[in-house]
DSSP file (Angstrom, degrees, kcal/mol; ACC not computed):
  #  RESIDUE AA STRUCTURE BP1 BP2  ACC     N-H-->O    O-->H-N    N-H-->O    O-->H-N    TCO  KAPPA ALPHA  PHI   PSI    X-CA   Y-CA   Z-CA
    1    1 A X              0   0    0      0, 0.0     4,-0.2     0, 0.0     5,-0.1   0.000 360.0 360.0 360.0 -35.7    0.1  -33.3   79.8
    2    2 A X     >  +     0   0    0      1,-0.2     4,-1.9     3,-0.1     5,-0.1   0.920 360.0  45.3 -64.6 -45.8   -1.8  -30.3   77.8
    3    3 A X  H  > S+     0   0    0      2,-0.2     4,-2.7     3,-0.2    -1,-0.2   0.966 108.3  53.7 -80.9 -32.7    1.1  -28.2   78.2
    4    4 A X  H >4 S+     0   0    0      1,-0.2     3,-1.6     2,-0.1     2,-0.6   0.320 116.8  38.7 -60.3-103.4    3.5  -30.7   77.2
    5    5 A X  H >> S+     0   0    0      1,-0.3     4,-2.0     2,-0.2     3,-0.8   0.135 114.1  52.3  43.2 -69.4    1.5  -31.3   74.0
    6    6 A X  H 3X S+     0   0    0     -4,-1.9     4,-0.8    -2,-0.6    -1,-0.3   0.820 111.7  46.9 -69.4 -43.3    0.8  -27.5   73.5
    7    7 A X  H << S+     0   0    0     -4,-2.7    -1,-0.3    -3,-1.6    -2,-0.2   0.080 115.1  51.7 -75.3  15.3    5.2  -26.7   74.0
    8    8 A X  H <> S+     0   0    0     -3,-0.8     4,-2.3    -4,-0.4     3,-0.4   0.594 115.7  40.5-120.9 -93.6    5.4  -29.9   71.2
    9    9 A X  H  X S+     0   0    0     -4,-2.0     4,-2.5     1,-0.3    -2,-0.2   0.747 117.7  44.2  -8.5 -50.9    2.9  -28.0   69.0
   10   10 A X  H  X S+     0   0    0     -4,-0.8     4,-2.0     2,-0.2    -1,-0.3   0.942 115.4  48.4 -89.2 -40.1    4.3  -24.7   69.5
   11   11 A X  H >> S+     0   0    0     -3,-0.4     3,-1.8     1,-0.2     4,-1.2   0.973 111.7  51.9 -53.4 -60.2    8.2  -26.1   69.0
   12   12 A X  H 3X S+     0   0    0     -4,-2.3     4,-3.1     1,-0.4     5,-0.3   0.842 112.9  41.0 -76.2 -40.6    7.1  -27.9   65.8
   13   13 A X  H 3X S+     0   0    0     -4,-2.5     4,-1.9    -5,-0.3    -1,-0.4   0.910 112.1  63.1 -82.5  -7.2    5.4  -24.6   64.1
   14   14 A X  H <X S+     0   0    0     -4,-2.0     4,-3.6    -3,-1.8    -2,-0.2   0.935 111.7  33.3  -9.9 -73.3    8.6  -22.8   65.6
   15   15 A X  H  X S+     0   0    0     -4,-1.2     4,-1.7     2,-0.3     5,-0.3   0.889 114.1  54.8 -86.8 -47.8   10.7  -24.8   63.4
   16   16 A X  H  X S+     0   0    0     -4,-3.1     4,-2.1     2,-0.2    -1,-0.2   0.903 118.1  47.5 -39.3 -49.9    8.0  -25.0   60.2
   17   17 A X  H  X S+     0   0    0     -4,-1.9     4,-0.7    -5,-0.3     3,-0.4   0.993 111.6  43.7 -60.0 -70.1    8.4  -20.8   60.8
   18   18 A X  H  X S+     0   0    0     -4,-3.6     4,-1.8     1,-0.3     3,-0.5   0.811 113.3  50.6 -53.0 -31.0   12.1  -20.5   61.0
   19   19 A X  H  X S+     0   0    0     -4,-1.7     4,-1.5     2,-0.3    -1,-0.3   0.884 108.4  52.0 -83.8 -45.0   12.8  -22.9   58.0
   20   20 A X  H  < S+     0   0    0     -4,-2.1    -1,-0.2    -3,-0.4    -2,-0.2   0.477 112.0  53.0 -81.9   7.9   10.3  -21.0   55.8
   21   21 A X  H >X S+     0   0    0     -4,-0.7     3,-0.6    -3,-0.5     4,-0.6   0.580 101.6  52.2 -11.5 -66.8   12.4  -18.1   57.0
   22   22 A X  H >X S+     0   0    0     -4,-1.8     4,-2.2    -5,-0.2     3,-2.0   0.993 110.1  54.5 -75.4 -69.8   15.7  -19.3   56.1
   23   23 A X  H 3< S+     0   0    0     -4,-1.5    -1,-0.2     1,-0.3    -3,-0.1   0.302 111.4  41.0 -58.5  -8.8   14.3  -19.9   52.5
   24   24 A X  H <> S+     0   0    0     -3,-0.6     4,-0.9     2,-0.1    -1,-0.3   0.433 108.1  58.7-116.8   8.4   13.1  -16.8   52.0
   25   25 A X  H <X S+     0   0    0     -3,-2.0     4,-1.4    -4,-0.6    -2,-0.3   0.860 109.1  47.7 -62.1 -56.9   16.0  -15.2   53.5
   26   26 A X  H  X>S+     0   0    0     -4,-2.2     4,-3.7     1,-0.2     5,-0.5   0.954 110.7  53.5 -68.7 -37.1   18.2  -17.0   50.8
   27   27 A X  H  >5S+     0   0    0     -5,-0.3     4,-3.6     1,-0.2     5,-0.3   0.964 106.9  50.4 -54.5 -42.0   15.9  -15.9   48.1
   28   28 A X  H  <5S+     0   0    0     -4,-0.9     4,-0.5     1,-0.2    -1,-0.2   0.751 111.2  45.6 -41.1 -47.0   16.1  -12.5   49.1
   29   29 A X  H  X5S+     0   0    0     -4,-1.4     4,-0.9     2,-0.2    -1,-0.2   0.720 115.0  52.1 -94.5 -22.2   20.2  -12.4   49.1
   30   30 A X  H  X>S+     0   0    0     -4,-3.7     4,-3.2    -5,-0.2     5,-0.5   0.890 111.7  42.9 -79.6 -33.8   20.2  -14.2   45.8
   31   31 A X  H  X<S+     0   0    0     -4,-3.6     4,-2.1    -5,-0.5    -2,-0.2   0.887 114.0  51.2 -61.4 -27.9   17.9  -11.8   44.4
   32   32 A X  H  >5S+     0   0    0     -4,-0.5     4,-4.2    -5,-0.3    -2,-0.1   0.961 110.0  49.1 -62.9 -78.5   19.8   -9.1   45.9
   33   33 A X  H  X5S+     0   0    0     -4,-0.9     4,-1.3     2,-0.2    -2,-0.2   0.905 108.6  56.5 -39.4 -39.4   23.3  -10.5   44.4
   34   34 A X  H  X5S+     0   0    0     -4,-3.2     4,-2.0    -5,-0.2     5,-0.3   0.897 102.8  52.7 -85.4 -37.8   21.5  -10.7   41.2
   35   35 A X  H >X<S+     0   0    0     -4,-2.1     3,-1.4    -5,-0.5     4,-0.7   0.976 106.4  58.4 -40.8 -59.3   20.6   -6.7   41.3
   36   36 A X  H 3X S+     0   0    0     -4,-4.2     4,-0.5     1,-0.3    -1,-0.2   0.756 105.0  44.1 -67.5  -9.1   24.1   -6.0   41.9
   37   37 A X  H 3< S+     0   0    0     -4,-1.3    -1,-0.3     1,-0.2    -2,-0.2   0.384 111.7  50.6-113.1  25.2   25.4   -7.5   38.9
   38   38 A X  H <X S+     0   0    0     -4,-2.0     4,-1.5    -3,-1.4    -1,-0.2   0.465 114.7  45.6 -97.8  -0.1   22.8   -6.1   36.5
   39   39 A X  H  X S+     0   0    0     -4,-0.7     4,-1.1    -5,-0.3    -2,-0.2   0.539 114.7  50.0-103.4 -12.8   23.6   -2.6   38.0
   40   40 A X  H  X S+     0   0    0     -4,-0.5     4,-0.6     2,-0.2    -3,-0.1   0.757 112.7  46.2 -74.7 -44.8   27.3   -3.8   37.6
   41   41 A X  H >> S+     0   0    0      1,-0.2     4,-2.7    -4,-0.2     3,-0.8   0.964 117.0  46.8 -63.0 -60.2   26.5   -4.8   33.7
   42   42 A X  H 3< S+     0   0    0     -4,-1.5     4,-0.5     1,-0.2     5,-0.3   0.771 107.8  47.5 -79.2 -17.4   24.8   -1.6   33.3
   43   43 A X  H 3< S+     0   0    0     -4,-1.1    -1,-0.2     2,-0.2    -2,-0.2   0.610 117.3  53.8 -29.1 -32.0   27.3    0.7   34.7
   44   44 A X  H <X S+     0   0    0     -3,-0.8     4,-3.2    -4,-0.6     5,-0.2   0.965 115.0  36.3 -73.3 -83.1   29.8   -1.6   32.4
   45   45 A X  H  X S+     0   0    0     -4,-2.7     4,-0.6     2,-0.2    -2,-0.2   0.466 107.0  61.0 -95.1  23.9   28.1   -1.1   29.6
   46   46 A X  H  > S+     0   0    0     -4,-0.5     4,-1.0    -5,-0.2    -1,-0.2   0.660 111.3  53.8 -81.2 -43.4   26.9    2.9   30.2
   47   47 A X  H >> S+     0   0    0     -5,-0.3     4,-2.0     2,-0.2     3,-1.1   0.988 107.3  47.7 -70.5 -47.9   31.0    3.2   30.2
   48   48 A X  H 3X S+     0   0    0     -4,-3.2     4,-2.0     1,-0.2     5,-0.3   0.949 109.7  49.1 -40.9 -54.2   31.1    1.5   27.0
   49   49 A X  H 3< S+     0   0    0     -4,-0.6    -1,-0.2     2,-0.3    -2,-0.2   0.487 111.8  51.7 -71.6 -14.9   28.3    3.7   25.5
   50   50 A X  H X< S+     0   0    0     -3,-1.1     3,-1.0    -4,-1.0    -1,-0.2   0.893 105.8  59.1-104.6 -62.0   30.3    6.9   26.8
   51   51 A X  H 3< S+     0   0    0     -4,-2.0     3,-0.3     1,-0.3    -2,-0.3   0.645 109.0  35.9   0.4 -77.6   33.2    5.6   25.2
   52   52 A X  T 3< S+     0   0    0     -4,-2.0    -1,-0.3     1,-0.3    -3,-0.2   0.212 126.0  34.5 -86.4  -6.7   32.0    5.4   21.6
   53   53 A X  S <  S+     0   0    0     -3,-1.0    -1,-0.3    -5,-0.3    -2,-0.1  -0.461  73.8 165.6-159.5 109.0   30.0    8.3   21.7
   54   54 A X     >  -     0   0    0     -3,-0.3     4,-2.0    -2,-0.1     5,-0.2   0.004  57.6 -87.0 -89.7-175.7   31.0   11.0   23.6
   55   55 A X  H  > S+     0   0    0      2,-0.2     4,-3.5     3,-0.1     5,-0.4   0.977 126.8  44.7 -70.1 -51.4   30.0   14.4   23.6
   56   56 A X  H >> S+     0   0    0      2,-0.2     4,-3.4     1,-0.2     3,-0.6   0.959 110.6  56.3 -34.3 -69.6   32.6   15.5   20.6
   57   57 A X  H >4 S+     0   0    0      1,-0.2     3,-2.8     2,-0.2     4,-0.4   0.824 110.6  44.0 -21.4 -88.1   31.6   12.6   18.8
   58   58 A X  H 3X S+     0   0    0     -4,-2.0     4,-1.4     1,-0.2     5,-0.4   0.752 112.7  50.1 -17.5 -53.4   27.9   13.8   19.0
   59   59 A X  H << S+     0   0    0     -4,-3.5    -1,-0.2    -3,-0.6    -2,-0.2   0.785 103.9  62.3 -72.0 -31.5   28.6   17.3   18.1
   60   60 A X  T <X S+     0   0    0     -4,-3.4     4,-1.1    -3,-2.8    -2,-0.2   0.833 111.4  31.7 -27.9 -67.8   30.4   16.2   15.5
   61   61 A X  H  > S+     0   0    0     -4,-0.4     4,-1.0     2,-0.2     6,-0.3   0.468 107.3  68.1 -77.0 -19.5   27.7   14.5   13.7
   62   62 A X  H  X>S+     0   0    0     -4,-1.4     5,-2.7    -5,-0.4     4,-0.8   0.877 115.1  32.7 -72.6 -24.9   25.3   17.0   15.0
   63   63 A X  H >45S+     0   0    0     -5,-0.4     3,-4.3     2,-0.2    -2,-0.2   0.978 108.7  61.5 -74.3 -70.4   27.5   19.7   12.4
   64   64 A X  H 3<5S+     0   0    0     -4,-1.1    -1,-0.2     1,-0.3    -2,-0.2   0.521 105.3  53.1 -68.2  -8.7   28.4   17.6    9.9
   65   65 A X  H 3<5S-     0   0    0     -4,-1.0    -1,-0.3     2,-0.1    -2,-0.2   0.638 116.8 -99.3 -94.7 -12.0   24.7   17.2    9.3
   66   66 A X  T <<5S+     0   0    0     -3,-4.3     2,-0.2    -4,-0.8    -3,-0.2   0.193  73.5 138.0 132.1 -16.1   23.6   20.4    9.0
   67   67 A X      < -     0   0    0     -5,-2.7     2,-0.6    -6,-0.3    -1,-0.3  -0.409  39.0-154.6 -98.2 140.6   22.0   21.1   12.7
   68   68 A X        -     0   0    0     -2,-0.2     2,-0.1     3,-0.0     3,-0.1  -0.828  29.3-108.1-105.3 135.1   23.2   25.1   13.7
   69   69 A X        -     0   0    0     -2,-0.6     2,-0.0     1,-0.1     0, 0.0  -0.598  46.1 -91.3 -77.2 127.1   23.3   25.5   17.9
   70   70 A X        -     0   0    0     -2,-0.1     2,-0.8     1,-0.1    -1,-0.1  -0.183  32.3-124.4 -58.8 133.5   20.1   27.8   19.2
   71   71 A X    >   -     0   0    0      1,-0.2     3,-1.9    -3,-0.1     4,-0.2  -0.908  21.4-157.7 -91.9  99.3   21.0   31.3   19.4
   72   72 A X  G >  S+     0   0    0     -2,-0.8     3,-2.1     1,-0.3    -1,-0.2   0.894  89.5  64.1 -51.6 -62.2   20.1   32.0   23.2
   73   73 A X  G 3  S+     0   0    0      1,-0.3    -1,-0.3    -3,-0.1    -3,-0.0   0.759  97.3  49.4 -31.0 -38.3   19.8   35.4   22.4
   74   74 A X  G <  S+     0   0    0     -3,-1.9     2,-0.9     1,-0.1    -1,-0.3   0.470  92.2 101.5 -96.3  15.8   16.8   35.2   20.0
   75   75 A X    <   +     0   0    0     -3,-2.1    -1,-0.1    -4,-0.2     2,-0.1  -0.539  49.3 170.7-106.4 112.0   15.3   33.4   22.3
   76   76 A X        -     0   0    0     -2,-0.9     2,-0.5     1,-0.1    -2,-0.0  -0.304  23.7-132.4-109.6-171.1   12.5   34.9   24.7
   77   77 A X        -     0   0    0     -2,-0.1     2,-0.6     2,-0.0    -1,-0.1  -0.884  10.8-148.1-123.2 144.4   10.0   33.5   27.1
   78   78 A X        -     0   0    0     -2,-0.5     2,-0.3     0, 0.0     0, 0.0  -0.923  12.7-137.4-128.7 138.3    6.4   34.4   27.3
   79   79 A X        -     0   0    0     -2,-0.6     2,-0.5     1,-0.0    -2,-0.0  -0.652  25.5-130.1 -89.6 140.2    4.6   34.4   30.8
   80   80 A X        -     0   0    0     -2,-0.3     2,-0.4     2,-0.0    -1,-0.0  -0.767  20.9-134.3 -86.0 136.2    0.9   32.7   30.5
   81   81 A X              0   0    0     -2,-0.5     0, 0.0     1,-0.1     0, 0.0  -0.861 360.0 360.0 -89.3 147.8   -1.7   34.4   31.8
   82   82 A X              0   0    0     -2,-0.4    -1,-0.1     0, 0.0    -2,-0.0   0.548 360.0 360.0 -94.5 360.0   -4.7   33.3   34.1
């Protein structure tokens, strides 16, 4: 009689376990499913954003405003010392 009781016991938190299981298994795949379509959105709208200002674009304005491109040549590097 103790074991049946104890296999009754053990089925029931079996089933309490698996069901709180399942439910956070779905949460999991919905959260998942929502990650891919905000990495979908932003990929989306990264393509937009490349679109409408591209590098030309950029360089464009970067001129037409006055800014002159570093002369690699005057530029040196200085070692720290310890």
């Amino acid at each position: 009689m103790k074991y049946i009781i104890l296999s009754l016991i053990l089925l029931c938190l079996n089933y309490i376990y698996s069901a709180y299981s399942l439910s956070v298994s779905k949460d999991y795949a919905k959260k998942v499913q929502e990650l891919k379509k905000e990495k979908e959105r932003s990929l989306i709208l990264k393509a937009e954003l490349e679109k409408h200002v591209n590098y030309k674009t950029a360089k464009n304005y970067a001129e037409s405003a006055g800014f002159s491109p570093v002369d690699w040549g005057r530029v040196k590097l200085v070692k720290a010392s310890k």
